[in-house]
C-alpha positions in Angstrom: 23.4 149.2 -47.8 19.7 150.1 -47.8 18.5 152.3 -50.1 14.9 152.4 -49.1 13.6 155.3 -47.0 10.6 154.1 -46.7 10.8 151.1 -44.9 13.5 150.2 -42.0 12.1 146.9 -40.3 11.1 143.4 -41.6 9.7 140.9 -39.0 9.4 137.5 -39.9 6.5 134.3 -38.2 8.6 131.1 -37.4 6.6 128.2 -37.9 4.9 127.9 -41.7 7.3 131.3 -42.7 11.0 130.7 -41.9 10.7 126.9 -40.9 8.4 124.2 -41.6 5.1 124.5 -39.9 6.3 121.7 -37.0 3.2 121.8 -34.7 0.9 120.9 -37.3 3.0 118.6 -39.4 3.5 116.5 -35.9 0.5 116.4 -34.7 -0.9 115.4 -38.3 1.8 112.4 -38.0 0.6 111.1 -34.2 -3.4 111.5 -35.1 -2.3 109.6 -38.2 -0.2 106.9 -36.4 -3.1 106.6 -33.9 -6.0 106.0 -36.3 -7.4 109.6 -34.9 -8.4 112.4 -37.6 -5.4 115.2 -38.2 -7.8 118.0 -38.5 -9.4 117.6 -35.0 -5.9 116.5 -33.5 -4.5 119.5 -34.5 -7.3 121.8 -33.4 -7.9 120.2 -30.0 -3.8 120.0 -29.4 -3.7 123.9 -30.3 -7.0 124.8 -28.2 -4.7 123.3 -24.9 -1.7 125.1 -26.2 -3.4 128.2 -25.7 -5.7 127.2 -22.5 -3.1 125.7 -21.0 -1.6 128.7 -20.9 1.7 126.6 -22.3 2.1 128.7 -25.4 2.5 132.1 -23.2 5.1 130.4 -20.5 2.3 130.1 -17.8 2.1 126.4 -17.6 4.8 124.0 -18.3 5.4 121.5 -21.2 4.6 118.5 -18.9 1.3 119.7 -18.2 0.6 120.4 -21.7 1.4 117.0 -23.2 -0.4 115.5 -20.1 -3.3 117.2 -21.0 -3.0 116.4 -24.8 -2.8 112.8 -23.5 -5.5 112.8 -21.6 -7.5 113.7 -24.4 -7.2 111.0 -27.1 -5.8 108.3 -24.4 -2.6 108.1 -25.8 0.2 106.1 -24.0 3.2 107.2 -25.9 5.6 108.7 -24.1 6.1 112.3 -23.7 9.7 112.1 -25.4 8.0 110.4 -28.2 5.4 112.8 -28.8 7.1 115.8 -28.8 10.2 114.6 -31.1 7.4 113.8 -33.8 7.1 118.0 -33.3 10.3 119.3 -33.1 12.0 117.5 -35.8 9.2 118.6 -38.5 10.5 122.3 -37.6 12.9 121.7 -39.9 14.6 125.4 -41.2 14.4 126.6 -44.7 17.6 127.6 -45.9 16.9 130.5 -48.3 14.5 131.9 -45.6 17.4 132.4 -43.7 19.8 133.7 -46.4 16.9 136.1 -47.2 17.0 137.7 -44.3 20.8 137.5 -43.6 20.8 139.6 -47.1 18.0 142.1 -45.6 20.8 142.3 -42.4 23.5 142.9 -44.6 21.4 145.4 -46.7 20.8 147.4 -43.6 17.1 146.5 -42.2 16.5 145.4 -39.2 15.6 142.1 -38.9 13.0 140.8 -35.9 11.6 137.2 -35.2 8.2 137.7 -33.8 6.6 134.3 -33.1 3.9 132.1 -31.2 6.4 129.6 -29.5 7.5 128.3 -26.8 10.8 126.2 -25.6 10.8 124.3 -28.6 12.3 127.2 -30.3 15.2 127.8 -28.1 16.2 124.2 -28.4 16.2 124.6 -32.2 17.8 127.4 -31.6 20.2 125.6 -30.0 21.0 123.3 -32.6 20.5 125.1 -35.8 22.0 128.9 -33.6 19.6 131.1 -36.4 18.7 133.6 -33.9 21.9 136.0 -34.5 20.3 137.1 -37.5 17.6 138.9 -36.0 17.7 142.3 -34.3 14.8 141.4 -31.9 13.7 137.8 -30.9 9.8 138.2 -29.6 8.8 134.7 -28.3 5.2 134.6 -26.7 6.6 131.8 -24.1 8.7 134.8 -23.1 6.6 137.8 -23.5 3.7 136.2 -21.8 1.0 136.8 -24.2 0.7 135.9 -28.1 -0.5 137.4 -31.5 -4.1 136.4 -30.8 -4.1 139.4 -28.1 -3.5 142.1 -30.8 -1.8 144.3 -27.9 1.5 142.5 -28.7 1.9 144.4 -32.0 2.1 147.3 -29.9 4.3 145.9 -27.4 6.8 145.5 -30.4 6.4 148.7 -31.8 7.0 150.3 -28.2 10.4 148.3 -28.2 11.1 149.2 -31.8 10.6 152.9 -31.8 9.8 152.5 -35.3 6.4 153.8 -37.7 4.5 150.9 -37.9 4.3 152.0 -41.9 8.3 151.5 -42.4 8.0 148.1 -40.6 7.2 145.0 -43.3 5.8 141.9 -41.1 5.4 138.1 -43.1 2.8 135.8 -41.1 1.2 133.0 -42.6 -1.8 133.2 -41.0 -4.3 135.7 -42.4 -5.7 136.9 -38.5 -2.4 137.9 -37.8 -1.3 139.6 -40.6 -5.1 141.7 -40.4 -3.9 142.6 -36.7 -0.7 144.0 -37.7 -2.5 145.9 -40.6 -4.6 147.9 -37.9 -1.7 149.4 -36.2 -0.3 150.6 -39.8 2.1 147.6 -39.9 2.8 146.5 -43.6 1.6 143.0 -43.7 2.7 140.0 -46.4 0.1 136.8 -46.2 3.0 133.8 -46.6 1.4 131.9 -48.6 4.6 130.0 -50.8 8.7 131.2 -51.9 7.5 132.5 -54.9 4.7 134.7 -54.1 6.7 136.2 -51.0 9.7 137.1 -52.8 7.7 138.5 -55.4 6.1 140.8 -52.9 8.8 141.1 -50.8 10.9 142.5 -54.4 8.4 145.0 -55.0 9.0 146.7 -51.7 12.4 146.2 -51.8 14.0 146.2 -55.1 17.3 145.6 -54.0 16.2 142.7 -53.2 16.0 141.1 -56.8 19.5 141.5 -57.0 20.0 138.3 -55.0 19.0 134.5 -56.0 17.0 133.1 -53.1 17.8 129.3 -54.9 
């Protein structure tokens, strides 16, 4: 059971945190099998993501890879294209045994992710989301991390203090948004370095191999 008074929460990124980082890994692997550069794929794919309005479930998926089509005049299909996405999500398994041991130890565990669909069909294969208390999906909740009000949404639905909450994101923006609200934020940056800090809040932690 948890012994730690101080902290009661631990929220967790999806993509590049508790599975591979599938958006960029795929788009990386179309530029490349189109002779385009990854780096501008990647940003240009993620720029209609968000203007699309795609990412926060006001625009569909159709229109999304339309538009991504329509940039770099590809003629793959849309099948195509968005299996060389969804199968780079691929879960890590002592992500999810770590926090199936912070369940078990008594925190509450919450998803809180910049997604859409794609996650619910994973989801629907891989069944990962009973391990969280809360699943916060910007495809559902209509807006996403970049508009810092969401971290307040969440602490609104949590009735927790942001200061007992620990939230792991792998990008730095995010992490600095949560940290303005009093959340406890870990950069992901690899296993190693988040288990280390994850261990030093959490000591009961290092009682458990994360192999």
């Amino acid at each position: 059971m948890r012994n730690n008074k101080k902290y009661s929460v631990v929220m967790f990124d999806f993509g590049g945190v508790i599975a591979e980082e599938g958006f960029v890994q795929g788009m990386k692997a179309i530029a490349e099998k189109h002779g385009l550069d990854p780096s501008f794929v990647e940003k240009t794919a993620t720029a209609i993501l968000y203007d699309s309005g795609y990412l926060c479930g006001k625009s569909t998926e159709e229109a999304f890879w339309e538009s991504f089509k329509r940039k770099f005049d590809l003629n793959e299909s849309v099948q195509d294209l968005r299996n060389e996405v969804l199968s780079r999500f691929v879960l890590r398994p002592w992500m999810l045994k770590l926090i199936r041991t912070l369940h078990d130890l008594g925190y509450a565990t919450v998803l809180l992710t910049d997604q859409t669909n794609w996650i619910e069909e994973i989801n629907e294969k891989a069944s990962f989301y009973d391990i969280f208390d809360y699943v916060f999906n910007s495809y559902r909740l209509g807006k996403s991390k970049h508009d810092g009000t969401i971290f307040q949404d969440v602490l609104n639905t949590l009735h927790e203090d942001p200061g007992s909450i620990i939230f792991v994101d792998d990008k730095e923006e995010n992490v600095t948004l949560a940290k303005k609200l009093g959340i406890v934020g870990i950069l992901y940056k690899n296993k190693a370095e988040l288990l280390r800090d994850l261990c030093l809040l959490l000591p009961e932690l290092s009682r458990t191999s994360f192999d």
